[in-house]
Kinemage of the C-alpha trace (Angstrom):
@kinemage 1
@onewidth
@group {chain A} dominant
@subgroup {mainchain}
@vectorlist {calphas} color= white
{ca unk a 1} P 10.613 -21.964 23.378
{ca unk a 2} L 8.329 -22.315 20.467
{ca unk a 3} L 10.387 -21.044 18.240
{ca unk a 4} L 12.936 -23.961 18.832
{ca unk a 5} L 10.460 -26.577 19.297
{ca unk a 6} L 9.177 -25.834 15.963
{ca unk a 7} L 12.477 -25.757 14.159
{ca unk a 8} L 13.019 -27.766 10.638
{ca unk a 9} L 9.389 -28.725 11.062
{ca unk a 10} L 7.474 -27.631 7.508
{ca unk a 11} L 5.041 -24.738 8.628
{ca unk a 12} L 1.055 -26.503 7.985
{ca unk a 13} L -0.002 -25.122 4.496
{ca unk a 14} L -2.415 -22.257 5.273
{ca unk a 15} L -6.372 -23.149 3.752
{ca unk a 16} L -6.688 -19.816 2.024
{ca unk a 17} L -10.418 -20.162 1.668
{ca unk a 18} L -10.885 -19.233 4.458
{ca unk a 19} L -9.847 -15.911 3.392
{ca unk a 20} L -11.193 -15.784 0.057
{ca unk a 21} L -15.046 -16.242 2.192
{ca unk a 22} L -14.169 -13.419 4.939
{ca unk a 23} L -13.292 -10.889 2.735
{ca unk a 24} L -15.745 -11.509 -0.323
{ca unk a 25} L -18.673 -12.147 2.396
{ca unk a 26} L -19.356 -15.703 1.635
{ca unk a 27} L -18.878 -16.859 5.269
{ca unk a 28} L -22.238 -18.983 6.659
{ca unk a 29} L -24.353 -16.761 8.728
{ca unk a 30} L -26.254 -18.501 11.327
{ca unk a 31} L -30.010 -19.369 10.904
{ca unk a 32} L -31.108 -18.585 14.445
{ca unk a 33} L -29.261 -17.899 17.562
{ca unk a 34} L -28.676 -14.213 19.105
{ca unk a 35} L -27.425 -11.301 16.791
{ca unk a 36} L -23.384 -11.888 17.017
{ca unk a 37} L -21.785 -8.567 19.230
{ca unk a 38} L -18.947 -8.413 16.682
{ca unk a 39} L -18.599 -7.784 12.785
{ca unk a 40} L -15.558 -9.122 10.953
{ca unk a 41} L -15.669 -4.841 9.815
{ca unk a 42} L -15.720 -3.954 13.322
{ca unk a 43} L -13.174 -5.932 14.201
{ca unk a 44} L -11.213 -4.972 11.134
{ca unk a 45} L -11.636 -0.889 11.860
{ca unk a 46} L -10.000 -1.734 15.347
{ca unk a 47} L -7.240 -3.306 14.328
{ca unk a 48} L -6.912 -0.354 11.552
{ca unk a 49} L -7.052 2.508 14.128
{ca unk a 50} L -4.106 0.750 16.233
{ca unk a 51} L -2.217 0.032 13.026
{ca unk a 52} L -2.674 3.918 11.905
{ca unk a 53} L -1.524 4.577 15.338
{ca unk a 54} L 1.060 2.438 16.475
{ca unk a 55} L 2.116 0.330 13.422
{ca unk a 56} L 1.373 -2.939 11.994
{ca unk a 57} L 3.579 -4.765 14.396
{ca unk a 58} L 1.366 -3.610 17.422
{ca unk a 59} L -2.087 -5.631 15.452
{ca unk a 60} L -2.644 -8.852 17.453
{ca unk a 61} L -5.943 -10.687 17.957
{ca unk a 62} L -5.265 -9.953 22.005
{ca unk a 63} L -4.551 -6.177 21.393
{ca unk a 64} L -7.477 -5.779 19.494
{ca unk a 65} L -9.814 -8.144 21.129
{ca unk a 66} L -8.443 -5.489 24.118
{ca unk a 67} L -10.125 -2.581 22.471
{ca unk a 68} L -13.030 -3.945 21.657
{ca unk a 69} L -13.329 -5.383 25.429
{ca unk a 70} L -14.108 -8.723 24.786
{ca unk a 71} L -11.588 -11.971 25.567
{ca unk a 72} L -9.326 -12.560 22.588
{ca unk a 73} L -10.779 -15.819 21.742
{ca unk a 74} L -14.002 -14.489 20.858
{ca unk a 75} L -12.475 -13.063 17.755
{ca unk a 76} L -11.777 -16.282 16.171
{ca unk a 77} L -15.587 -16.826 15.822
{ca unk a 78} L -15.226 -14.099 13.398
{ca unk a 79} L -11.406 -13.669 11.984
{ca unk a 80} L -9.524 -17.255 11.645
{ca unk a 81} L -6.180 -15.329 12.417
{ca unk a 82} L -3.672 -12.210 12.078
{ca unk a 83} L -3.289 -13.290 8.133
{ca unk a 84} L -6.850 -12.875 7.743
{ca unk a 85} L -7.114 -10.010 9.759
{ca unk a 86} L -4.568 -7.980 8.161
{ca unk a 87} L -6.115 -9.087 4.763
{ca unk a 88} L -9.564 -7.758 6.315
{ca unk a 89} L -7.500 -4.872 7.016
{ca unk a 90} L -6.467 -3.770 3.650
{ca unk a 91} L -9.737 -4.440 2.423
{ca unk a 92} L -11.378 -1.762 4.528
{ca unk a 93} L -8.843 0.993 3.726
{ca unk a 94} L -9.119 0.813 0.081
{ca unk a 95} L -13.098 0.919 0.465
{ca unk a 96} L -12.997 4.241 -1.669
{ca unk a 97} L -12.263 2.310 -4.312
{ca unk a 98} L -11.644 5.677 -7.062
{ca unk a 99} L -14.297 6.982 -10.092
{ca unk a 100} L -11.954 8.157 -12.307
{ca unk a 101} L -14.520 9.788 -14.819
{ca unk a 102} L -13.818 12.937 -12.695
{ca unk a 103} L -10.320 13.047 -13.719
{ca unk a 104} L -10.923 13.485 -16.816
{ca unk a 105} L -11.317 11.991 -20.281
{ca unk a 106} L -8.461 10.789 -21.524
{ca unk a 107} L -5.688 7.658 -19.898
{ca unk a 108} L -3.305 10.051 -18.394
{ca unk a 109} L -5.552 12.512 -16.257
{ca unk a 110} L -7.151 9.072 -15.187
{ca unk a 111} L -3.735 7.283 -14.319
{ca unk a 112} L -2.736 10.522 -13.004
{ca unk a 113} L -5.248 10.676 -10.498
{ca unk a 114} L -5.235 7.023 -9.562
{ca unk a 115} L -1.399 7.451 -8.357
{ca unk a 116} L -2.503 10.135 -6.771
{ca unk a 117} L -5.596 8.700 -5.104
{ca unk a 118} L -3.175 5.605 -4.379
{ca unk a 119} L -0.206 8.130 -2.770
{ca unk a 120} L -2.978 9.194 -0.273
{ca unk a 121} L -4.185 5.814 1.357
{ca unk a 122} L -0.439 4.747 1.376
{ca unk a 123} L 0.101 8.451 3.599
{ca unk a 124} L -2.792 7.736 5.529
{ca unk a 125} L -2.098 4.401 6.585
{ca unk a 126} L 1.906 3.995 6.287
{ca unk a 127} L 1.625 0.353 7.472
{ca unk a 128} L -0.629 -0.558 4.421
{ca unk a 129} L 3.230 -0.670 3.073
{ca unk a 130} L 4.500 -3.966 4.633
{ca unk a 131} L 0.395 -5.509 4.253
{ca unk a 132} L 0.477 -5.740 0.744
{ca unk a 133} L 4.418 -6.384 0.443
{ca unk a 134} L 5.001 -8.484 -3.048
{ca unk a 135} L 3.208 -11.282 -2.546
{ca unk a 136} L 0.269 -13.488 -3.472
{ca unk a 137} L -2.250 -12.561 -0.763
{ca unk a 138} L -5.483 -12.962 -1.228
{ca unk a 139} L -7.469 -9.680 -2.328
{ca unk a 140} L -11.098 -8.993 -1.435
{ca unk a 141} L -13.351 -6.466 -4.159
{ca unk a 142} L -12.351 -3.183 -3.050
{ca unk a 143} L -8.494 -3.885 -3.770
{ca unk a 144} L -9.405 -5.718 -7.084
{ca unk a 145} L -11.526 -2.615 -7.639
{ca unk a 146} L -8.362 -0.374 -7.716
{ca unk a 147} L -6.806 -2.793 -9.900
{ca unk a 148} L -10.052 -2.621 -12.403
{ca unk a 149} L -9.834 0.880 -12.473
{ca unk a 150} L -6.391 1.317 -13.707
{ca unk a 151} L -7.422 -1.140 -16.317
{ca unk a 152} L -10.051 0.336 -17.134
{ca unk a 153} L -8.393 3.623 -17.771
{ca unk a 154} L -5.895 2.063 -20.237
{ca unk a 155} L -8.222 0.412 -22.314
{ca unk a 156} L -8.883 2.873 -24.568
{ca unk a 157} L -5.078 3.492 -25.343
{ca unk a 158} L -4.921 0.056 -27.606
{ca unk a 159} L -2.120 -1.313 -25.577
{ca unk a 160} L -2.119 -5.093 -24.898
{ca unk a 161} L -2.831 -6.464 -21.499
{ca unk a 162} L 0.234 -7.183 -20.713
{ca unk a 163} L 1.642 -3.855 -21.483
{ca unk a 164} L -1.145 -2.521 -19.642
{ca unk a 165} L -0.426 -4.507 -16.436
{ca unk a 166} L 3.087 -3.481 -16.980
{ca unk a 167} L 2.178 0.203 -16.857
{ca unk a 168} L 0.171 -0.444 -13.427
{ca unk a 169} L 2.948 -1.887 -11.994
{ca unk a 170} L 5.445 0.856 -12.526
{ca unk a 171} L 2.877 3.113 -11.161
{ca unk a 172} L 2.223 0.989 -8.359
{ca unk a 173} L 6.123 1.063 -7.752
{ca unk a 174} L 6.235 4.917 -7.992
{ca unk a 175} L 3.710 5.823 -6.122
{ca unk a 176} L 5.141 3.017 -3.174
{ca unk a 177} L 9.299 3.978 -3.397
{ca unk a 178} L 7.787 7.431 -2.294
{ca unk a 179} L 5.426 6.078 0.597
{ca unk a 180} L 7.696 4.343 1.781
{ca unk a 181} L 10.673 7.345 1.904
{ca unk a 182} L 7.886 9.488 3.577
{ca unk a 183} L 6.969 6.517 5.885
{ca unk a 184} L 10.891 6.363 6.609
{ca unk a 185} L 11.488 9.978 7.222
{ca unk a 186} L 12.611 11.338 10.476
{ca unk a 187} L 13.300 15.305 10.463
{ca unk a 188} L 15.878 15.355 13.291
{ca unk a 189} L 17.717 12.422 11.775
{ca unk a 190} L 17.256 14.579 8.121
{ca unk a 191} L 18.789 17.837 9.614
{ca unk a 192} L 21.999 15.821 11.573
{ca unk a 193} L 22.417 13.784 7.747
{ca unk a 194} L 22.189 17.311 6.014
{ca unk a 195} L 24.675 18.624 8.669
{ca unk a 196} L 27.843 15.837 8.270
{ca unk a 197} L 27.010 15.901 4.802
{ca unk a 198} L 27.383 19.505 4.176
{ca unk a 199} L 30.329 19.270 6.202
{ca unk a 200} L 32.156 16.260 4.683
{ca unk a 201} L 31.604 17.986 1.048
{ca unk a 202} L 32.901 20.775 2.563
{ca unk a 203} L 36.416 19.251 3.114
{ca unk a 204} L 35.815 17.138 -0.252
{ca unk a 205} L 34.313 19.020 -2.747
{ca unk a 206} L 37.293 18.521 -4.807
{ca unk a 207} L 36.791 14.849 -5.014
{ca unk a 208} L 32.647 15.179 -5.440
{ca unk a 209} L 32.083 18.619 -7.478
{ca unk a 210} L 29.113 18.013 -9.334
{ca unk a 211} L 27.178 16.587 -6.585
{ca unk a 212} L 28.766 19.509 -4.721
{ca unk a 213} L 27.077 21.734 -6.860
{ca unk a 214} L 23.794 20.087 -7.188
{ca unk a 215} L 23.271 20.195 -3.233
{ca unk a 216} L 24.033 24.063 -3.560
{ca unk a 217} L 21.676 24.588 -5.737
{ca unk a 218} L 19.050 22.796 -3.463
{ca unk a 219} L 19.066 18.932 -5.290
{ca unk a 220} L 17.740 17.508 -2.145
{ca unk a 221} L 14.588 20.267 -0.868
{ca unk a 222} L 12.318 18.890 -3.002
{ca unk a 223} L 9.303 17.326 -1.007
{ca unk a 224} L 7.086 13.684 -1.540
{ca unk a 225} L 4.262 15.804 -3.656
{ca unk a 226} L 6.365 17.145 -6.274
{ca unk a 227} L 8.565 13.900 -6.628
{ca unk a 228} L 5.281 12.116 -7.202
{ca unk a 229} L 4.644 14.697 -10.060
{ca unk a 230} L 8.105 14.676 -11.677
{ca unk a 231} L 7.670 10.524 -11.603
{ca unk a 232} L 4.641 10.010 -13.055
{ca unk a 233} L 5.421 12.862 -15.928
{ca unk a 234} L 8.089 11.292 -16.710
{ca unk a 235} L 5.780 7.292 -16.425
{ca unk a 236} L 3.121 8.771 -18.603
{ca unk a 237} L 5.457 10.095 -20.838
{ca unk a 238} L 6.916 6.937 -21.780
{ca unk a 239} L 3.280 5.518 -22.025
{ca unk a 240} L 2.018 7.703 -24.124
{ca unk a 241} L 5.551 7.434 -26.757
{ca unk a 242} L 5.037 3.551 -26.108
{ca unk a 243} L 1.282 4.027 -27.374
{ca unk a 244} L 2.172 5.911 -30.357
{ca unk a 245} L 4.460 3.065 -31.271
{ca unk a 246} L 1.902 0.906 -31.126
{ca unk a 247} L -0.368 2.908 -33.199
{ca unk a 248} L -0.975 1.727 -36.869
């Protein structure tokens, strides 16, 4: 087996170049020769629509060299591997990279509406979850253009740009803790938890009375959109106190 073949062997360091000229377009483009059948984008919308419908585990360069009907070694010509490709990938979803001078005029309409515009692609494409897992990938404009934007809309507030970055990133965890709980949800597994719960309390709601009480009065019914809300009120809030500390 591979797997054991390749055992306490150091994996080859990956030339991330490559990458960095796929997704910012810097790849050489030959002179002469037919027009190429494929686009790296083409390739990267198929592997996108079987991601969106089967998950990120089903993306291989066969599967989607399947789709697009040619042999899978014709996509190396264009895509130096799944790394790349899922890279490629996440480029192309956050192509609506967000105007935020819609929002609003002020930080927190703008941040606001970021999250939200961020909550949305996540929903869309619940496998964009495990792409961008903490890492350092390489990111093409369109992602860095999200990034911008956030900056962009804390500017104004005075903080530094660390605090800024700091902000970002608690928004960037909000908005993906709830993702992933909607990417996680099952409803039939939901309404067998709610059942033994409600039962167990039942026979111990001596020993647990306050959370008791709190799933009586409905603790648990609230759904992804208003915890998205409640969490960036409550975010924003402590922005906006941290700003005013910061204010001469």
């Amino acid at each position: 087996m591979a797997g054991a073949a390749g055992r306490g062997k150091r994996a080859e360091p990956r030339d991330m170049r490559a990458g960095v000229e796929l997704l910012w377009g810097e790849r050489d483009r030959p002179a002469r020769g037919p027009k190429p059948s494929l686009t790296p984008r083409r390739i990267a919308d198929e592997a996108v629509a079987v991601a969106d419908a089967e998950g990120l585990d089903a993306v291989s360069m066969g599967r989607v060299a399947a789709g697009l009907g040619v042999s899978g070694m014709a996509l190396y010509r264009y895509v130096p591997g799944k790394t790349e490709l899922v890279e490629l990938m996440v480029e192309v979803v956050l192509a609506g990279v967000p105007d935020l001078t819609d929002a609003g005029p002020g930080w927190r309409e703008r941040l606001a509406a970021w999250s939200r515009r961020s909550w949305q692609v996540y929903a869309d494409h619940p496998w964009l979850l495990a792409a961008t897992a903490m890492r350092r990938q390489i990111m093409g404009p369109h992602q860095l253009g999200w990034l911008d934007a956030a900056h962009a809309a804390l500017e104004p507030t005075g903080l530094g740009a660390a605090d800024r970055q700091r902000v970002v990133l608690l928004l960037i965890g909000q908005v993906r803790s709830l993702a992933q709980q909607r990417a996680d949800f099952d409803a039939e597994h939901a309404r067998e938890w709610g059942r033994l719960t409600g039962e167990l309390l039942e026979r111990h709601a001596d020993r647990f009375p306050a959370l008791t009480r709190a799933i009586a009065a409905g603790a648990f019914e609230s759904n992804g959109a208003e915890s998205l809300d409640f969490g960036l009120d409550r975010i924003l809030d402590g922005v906006q106190a941290l700003i005013a500390e910061a204010s001469p």
